[in-house]
MIDREN-708712 format. One record per residue (C-alpha): x, y, z; residue number from 1; residue in three letters. Coordinates in Angstrom, 3 decimals, decimal comma. Layout:
N
px X&py Y&pz Z&vexkol NUM&nulum ala
...
This chain:
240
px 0,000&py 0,000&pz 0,000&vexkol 1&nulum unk
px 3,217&py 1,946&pz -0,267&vexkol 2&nulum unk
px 4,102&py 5,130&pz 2,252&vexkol 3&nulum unk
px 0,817&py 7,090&pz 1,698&vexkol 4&nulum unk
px -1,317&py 4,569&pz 3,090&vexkol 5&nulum unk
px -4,348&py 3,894&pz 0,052&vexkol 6&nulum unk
px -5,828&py 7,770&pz -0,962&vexkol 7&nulum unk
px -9,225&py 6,195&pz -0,148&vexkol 8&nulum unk
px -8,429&py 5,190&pz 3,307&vexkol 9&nulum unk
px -6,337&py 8,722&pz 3,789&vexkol 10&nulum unk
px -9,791&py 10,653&pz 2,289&vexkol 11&nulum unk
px -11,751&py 8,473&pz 4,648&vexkol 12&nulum unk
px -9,565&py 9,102&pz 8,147&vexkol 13&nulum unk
px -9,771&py 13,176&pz 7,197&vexkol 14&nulum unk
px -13,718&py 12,716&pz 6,764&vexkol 15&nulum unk
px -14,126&py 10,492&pz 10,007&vexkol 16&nulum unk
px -11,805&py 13,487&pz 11,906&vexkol 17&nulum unk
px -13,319&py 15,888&pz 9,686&vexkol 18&nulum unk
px -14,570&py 18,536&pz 12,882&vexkol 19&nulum unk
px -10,856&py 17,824&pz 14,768&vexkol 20&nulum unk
px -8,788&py 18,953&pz 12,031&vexkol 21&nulum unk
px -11,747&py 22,383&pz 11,672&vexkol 22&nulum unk
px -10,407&py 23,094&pz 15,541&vexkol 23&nulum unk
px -6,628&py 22,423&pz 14,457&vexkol 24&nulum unk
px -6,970&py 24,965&pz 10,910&vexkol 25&nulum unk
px -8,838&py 27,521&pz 12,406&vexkol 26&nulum unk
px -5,879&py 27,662&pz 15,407&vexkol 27&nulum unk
px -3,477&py 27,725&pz 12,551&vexkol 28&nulum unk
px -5,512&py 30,512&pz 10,788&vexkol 29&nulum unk
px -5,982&py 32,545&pz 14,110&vexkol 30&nulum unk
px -2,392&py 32,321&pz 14,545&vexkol 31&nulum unk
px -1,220&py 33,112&pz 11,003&vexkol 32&nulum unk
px -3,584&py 36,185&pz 11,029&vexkol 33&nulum unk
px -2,630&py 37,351&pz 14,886&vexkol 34&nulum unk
px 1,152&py 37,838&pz 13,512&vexkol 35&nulum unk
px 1,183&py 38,649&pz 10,078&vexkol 36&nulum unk
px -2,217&py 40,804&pz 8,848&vexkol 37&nulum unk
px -5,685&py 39,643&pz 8,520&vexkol 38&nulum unk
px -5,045&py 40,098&pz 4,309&vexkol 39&nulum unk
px -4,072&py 36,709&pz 2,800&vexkol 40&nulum unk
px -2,708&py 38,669&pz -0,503&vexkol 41&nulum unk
px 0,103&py 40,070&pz 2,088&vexkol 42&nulum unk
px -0,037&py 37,446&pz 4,381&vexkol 43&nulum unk
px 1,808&py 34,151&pz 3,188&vexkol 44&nulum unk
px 0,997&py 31,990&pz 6,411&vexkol 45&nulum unk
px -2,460&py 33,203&pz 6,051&vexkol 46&nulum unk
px -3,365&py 31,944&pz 2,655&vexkol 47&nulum unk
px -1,631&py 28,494&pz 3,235&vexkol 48&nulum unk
px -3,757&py 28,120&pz 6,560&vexkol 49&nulum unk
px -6,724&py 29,293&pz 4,744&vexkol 50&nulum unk
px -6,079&py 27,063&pz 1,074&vexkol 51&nulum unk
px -5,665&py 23,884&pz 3,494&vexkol 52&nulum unk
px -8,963&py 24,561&pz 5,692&vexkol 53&nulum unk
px -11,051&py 25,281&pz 2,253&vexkol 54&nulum unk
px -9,072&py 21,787&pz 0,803&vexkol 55&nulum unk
px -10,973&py 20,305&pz 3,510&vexkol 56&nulum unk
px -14,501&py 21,764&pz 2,511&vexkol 57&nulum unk
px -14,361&py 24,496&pz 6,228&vexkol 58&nulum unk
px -16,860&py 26,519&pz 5,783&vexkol 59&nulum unk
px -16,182&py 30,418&pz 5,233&vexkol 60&nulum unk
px -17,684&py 31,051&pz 8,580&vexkol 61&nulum unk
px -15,319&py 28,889&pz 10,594&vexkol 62&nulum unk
px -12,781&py 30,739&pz 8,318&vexkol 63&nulum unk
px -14,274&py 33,946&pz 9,597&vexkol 64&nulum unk
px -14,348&py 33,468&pz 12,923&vexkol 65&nulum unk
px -11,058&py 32,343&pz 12,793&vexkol 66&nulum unk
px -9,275&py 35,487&pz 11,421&vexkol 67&nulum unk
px -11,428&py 37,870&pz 13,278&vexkol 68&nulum unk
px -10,263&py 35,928&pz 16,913&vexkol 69&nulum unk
px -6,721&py 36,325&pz 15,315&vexkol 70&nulum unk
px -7,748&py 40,148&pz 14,114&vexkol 71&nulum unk
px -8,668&py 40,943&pz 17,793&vexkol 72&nulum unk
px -6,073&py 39,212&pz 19,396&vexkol 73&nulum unk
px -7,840&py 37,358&pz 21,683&vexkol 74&nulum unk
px -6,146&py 34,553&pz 21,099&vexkol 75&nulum unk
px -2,856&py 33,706&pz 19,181&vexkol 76&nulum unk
px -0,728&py 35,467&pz 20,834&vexkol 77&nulum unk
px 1,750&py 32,584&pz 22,745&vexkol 78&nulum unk
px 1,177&py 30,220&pz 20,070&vexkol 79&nulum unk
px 4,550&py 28,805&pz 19,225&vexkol 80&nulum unk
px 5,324&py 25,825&pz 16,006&vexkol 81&nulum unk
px 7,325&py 23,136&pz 17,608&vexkol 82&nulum unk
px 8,675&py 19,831&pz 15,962&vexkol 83&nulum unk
px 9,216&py 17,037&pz 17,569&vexkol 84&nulum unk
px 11,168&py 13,541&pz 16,220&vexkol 85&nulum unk
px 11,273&py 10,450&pz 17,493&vexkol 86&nulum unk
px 10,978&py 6,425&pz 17,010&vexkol 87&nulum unk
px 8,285&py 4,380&pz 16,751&vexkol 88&nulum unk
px 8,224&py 0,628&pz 17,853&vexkol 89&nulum unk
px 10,918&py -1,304&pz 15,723&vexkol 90&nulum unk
px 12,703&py 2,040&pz 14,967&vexkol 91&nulum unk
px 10,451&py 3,709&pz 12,420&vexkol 92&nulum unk
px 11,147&py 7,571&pz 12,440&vexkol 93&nulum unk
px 8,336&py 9,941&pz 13,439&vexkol 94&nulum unk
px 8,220&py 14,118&pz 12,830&vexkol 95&nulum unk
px 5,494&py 15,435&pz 14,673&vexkol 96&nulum unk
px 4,905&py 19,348&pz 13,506&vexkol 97&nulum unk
px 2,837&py 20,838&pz 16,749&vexkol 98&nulum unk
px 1,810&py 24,456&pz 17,420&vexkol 99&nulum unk
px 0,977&py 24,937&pz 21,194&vexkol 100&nulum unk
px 0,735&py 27,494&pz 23,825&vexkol 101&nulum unk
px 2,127&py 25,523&pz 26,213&vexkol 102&nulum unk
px 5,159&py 23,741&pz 25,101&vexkol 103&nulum unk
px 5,340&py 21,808&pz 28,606&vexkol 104&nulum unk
px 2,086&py 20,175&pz 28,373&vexkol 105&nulum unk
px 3,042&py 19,415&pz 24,730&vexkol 106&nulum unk
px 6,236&py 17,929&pz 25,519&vexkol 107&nulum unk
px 5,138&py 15,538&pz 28,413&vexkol 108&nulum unk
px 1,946&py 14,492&pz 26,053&vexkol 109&nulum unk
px 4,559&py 13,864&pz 23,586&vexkol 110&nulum unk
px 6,641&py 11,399&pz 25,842&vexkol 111&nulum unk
px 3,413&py 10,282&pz 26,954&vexkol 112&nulum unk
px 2,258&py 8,974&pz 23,124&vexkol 113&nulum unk
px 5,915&py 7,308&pz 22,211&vexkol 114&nulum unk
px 6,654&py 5,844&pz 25,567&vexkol 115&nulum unk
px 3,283&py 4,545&pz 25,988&vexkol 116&nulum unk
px 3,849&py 2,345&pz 22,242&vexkol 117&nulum unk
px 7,032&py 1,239&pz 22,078&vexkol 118&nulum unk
px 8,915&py 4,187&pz 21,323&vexkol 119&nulum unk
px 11,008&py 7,398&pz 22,539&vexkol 120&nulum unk
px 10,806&py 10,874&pz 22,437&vexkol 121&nulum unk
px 14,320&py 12,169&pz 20,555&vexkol 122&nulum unk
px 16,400&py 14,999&pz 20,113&vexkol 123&nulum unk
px 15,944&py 17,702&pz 17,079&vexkol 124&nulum unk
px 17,643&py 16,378&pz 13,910&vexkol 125&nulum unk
px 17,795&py 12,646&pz 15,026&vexkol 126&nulum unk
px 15,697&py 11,369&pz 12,155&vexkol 127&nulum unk
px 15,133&py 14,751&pz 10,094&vexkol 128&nulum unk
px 17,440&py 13,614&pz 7,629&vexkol 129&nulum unk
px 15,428&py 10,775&pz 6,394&vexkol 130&nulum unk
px 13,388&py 13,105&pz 4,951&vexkol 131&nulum unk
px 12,829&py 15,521&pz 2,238&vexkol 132&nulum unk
px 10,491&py 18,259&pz 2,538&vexkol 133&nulum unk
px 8,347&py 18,643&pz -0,607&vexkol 134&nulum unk
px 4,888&py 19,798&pz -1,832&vexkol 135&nulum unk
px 2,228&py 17,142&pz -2,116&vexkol 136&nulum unk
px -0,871&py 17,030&pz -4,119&vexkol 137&nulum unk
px -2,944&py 14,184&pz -3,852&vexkol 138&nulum unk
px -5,749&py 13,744&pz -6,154&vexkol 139&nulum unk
px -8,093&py 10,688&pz -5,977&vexkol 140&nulum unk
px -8,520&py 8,588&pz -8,939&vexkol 141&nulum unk
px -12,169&py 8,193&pz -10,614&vexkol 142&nulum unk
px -13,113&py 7,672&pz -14,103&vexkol 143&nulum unk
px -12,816&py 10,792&pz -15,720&vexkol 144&nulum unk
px -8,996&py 11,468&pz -14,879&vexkol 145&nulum unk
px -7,187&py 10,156&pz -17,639&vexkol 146&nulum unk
px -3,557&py 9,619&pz -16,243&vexkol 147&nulum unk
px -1,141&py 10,653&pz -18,841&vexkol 148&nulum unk
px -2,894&py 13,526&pz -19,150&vexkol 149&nulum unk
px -2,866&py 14,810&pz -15,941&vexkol 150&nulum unk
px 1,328&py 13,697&pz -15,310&vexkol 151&nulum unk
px 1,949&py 15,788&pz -18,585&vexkol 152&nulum unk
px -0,233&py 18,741&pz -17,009&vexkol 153&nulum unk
px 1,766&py 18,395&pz -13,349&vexkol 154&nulum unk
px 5,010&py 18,260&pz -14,995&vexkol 155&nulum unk
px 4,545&py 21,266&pz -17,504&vexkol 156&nulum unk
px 3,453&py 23,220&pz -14,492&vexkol 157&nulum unk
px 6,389&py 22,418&pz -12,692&vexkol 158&nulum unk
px 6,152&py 19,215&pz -10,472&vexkol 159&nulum unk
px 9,033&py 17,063&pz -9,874&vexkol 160&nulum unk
px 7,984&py 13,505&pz -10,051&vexkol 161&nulum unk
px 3,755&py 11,610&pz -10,465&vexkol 162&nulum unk
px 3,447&py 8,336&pz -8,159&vexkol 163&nulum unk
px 0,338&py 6,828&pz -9,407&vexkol 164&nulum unk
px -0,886&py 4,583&pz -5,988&vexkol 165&nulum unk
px -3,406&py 3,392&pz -3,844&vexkol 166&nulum unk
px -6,477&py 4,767&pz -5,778&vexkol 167&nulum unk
px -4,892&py 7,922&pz -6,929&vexkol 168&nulum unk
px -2,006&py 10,163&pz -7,623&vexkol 169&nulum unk
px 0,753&py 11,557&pz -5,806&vexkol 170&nulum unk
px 2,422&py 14,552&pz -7,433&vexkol 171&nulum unk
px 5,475&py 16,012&pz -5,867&vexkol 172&nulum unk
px 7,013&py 19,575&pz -6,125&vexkol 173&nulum unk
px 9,692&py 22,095&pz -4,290&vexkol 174&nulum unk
px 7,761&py 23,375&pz -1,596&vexkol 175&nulum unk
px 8,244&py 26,668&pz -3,368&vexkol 176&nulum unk
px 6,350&py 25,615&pz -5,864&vexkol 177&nulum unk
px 3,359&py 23,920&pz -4,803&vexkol 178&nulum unk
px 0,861&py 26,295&pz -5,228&vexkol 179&nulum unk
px 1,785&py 27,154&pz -8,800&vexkol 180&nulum unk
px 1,502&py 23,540&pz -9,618&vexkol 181&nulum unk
px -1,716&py 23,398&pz -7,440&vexkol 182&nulum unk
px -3,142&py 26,213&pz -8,905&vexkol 183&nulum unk
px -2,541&py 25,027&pz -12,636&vexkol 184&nulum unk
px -4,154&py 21,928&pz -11,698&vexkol 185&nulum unk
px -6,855&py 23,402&pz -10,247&vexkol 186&nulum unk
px -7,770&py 25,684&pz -13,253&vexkol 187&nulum unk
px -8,742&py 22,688&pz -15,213&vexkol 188&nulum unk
px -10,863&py 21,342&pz -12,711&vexkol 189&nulum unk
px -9,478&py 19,051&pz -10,980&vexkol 190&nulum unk
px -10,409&py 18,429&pz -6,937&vexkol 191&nulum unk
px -7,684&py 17,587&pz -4,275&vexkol 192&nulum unk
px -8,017&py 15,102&pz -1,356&vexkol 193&nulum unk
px -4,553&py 17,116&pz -0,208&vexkol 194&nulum unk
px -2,212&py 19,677&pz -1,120&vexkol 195&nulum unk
px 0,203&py 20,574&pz 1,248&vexkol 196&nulum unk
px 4,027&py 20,760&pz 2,265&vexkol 197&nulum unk
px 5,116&py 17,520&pz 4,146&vexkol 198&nulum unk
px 8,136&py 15,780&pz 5,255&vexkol 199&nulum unk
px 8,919&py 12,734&pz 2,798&vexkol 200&nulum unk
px 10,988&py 9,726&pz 3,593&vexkol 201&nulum unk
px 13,657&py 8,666&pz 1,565&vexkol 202&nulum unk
px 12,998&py 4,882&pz 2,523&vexkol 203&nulum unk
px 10,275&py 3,460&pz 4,336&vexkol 204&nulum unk
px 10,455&py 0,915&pz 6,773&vexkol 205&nulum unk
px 8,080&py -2,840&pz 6,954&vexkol 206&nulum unk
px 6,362&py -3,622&pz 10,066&vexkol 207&nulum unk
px 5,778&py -7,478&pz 10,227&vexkol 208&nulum unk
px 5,334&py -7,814&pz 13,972&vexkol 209&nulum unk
px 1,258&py -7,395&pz 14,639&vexkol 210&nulum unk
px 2,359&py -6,082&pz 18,134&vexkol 211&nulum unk
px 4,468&py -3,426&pz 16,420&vexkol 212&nulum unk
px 1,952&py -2,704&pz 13,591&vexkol 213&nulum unk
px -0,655&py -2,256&pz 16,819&vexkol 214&nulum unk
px 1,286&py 0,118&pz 18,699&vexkol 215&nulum unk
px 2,266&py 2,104&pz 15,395&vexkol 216&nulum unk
px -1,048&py 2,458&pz 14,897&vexkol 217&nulum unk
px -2,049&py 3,532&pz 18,114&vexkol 218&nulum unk
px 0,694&py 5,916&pz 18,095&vexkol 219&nulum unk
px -0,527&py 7,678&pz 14,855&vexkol 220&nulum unk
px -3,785&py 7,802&pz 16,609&vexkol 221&nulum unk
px -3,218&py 9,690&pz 20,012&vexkol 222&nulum unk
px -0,923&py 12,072&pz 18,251&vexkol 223&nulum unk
px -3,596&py 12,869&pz 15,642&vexkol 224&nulum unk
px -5,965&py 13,427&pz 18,196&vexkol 225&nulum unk
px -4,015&py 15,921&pz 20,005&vexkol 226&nulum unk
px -5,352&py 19,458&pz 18,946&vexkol 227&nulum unk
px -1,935&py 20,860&pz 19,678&vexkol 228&nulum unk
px -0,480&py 18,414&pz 16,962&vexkol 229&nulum unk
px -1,005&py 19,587&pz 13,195&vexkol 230&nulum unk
px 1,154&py 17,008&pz 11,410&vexkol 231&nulum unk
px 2,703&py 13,578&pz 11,494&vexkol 232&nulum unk
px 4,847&py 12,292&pz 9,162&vexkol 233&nulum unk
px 6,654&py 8,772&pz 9,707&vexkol 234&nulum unk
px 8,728&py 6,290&pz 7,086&vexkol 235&nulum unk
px 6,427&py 3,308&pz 7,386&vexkol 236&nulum unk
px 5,705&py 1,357&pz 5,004&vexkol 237&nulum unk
px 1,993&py 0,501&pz 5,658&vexkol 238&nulum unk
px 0,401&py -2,820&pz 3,953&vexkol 239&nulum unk
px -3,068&py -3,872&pz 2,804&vexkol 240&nulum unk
């Protein structure tokens, strides 16, 4: 099922956790507007936030809301981005992007999750250099997408490599790049499950152990469900 997990499965987990990841755009959109402008034509961090929560079908008043508590002030204020790396059980490498206002209660949840699954909490660059950091569109496959077409449209608008997998397609770009590429794309029509700036792995890693593929599992799970956590990005290999 390769490193993505199947793009069905991956729409299906963002639809099931649909109203946790509203709470965990709108913080990054309160944030975003609190330090750079409530203007998303001179505020960079403002029109990613806001491009992600819309990928996900947020409605404009949640998007509202959200810049108007950043407008104010109210909130936003002590909110700081912290990554965190570590292992999973059987050594697979874990980046966990988080943006808290309270990096204690962060960190000890964050020794909590890995201790509590096999793994450990470790120190800033340990497993960072597995990874690439990239632009990622994923589009889900359905019968009107004709395949070489859309590679040839990717590429001309300046992606760097098309994984067809899992139900879909993976197209990769310089994170500089990924919303010219998106934006071509979108102009002829077509609809994203994802399109965002993640941390690739160069290799992935096979769990064969059920315990380990358990706990992994688990792990993902209590760090996704942590509204302090935005992303987590890992090098296994997950199977059908």
């Amino acid at each position: 099922m390769g490193r993505h997990g199947t793009i069905a499965n991956r729409k299906e987990k963002q639809d099931a956790k649909r109203a946790q990841i509203f709470t965990k755009y709108a913080r990054l959109i309160t944030v975003a507007a609190r330090q750079g402008g409530a203007d998303p034509e001179y505020n960079a961090a403002l029109k990613t936030a806001i491009d992600k929560a819309k990928g996900i079908n947020m409605p404009n008043d949640n998007i509202d809301r959200a810049i108007k508590k950043g407008e104010g002030g109210l909130d936003g204020a002590n909110f700081e981005s912290i990554v965190y790396e570590g292992y999973g059980p059987n050594g697979i490498a874990v980046i966990v992007e988080t943006l808290t206002d309270n990096r204690n209660r962060t960190g000890a949840n964050m020794r909590y999750y890995f201790d509590k699954n096999g793994g450990n909490l470790g120190t800033t660059g340990c497993v960072g250099f597995m990874f690439d950091r990239k632009g990622q569109i994923i589009i889900e496959a359905n019968g009107k997408i004709n395949e070489d077409e859309l590679m040839e449209q990717a590429l001309e608008a300046g992606a760097e490599d098309f994984i067809s997998e899992g139900g879909g397609y993976i197209i990769i770009t310089a994170p500089e790049d990924l919303y010219t590429v998106k934006d071509a794309l979108a102009e002829k029509g077509y609809v994203f499950v994802s399109a965002d700036v993640a941390m690739i792995p160069q290799t992935t890693v096979k769990l064969t152990d059920p315990e380990h593929i358990k706990l992994m599992n688990r792990l993902v799970d209590m760090l996704e469900d942590d509204d302090d956590i935005q992303e987590v990005f890992h090098n296994w290999e997950i199977e059908e």
